[in-house]
matplotlib code that plots the C-alpha trace (Angstrom):
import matplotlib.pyplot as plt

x = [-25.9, -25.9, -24.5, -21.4, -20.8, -20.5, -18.4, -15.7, -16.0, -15.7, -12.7, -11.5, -11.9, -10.1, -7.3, -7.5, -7.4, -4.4, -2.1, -2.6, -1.7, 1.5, 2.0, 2.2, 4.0, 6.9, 6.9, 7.0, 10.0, 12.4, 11.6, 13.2, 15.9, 16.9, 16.8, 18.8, 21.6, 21.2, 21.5, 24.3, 26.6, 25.7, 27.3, 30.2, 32.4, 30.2, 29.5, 26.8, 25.2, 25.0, 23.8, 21.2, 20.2, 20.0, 17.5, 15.6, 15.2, 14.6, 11.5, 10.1, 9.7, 8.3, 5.7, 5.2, 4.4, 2.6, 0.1, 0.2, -0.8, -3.9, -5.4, -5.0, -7.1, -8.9, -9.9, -10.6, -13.0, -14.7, -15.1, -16.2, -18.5, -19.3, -19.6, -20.4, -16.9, -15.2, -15.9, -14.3, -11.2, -11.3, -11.0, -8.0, -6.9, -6.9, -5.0, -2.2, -1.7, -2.1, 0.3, 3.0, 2.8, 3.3, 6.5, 7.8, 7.2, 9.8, 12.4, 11.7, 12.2, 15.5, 17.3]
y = [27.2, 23.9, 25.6, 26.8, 23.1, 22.0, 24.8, 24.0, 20.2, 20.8, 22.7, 20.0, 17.5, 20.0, 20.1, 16.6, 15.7, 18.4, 16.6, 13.4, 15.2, 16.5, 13.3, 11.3, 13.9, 13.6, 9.5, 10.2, 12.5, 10.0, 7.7, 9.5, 10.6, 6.9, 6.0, 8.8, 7.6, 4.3, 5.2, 7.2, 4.8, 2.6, 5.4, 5.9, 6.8, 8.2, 12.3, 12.2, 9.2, 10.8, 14.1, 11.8, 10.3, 13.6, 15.1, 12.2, 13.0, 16.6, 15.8, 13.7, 16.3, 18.8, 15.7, 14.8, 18.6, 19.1, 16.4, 17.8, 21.4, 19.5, 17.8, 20.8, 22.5, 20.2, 19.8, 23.4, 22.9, 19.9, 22.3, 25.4, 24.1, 20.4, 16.9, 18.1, 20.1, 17.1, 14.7, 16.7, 17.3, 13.2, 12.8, 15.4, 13.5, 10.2, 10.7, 12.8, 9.8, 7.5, 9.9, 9.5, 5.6, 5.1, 7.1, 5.6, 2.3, 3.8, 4.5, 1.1, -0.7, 1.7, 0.9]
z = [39.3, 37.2, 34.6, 36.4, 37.9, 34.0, 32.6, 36.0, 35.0, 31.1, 32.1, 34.4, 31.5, 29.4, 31.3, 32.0, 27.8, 27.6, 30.0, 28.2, 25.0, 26.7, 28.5, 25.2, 23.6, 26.5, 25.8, 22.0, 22.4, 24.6, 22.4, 19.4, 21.7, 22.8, 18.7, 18.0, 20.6, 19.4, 15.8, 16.6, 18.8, 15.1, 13.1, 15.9, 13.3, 10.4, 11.2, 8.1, 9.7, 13.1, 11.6, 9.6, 13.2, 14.7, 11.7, 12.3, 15.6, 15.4, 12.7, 15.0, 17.9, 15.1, 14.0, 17.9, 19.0, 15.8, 16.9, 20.2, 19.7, 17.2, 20.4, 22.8, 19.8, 19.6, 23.4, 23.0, 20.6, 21.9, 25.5, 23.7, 21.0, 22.5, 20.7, 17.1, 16.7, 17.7, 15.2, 12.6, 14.7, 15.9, 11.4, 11.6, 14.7, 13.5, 9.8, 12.1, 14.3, 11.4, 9.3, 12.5, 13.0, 9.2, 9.8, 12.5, 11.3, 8.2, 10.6, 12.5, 9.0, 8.3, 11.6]

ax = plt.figure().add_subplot(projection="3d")
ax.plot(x, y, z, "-o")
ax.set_aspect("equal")
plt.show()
């Protein structure tokens, strides 16, 4: 019976870990939205540097839900195979999120 009390609150965790994921993935996104209308209204009457702002933007979901999808897989991991699968992803984990400050710190410095 134990056994079925831990798989329910690994899930539970699980689910918990995914919504974060998503949540920060949500905060990451307005955020290039709002510096994409910013950037824009500064390029008012530039087209190439509103179409600059918007690719900016539109990397930065792809990086954002990149990172995302790694932490879902990772929760995965960590709920099917337990603490020793996790370390490697945490490693994976860390250089993404490392990897995506480093670039928006670029785009602070641009701005």
């Amino acid at each position: 019976m134990m056994q079925g009390g831990e798989s329910a609150g690994g899930a539970a965790k699980e689910a918990a870990a995914n919504l974060g994921a998503s949540a920060w993935a949500g905060k990451e996104k307005t955020v290039a939205v709002v510096q994409e209308q910013v950037e824009k209204v500064k390029a008012h009457d530039d087209p190439a540097g509103q179409a600059a702002a918007e690719a900016r933007k539109d990397e930065r979901f792809e990086e954002v839900e990149a990172v995302k999808q790694e932490a879902i897989l990772h929760n995965a991991a960590v709920a099917k195979n337990g603490r020793a699968a996790a370390i490697v992803a945490d490693e994976t984990e860390a250089q993404a999120a490392a990897a995506a400050e480093t670039e928006a710190r670029a785009v602070d410095a641009e701005g």
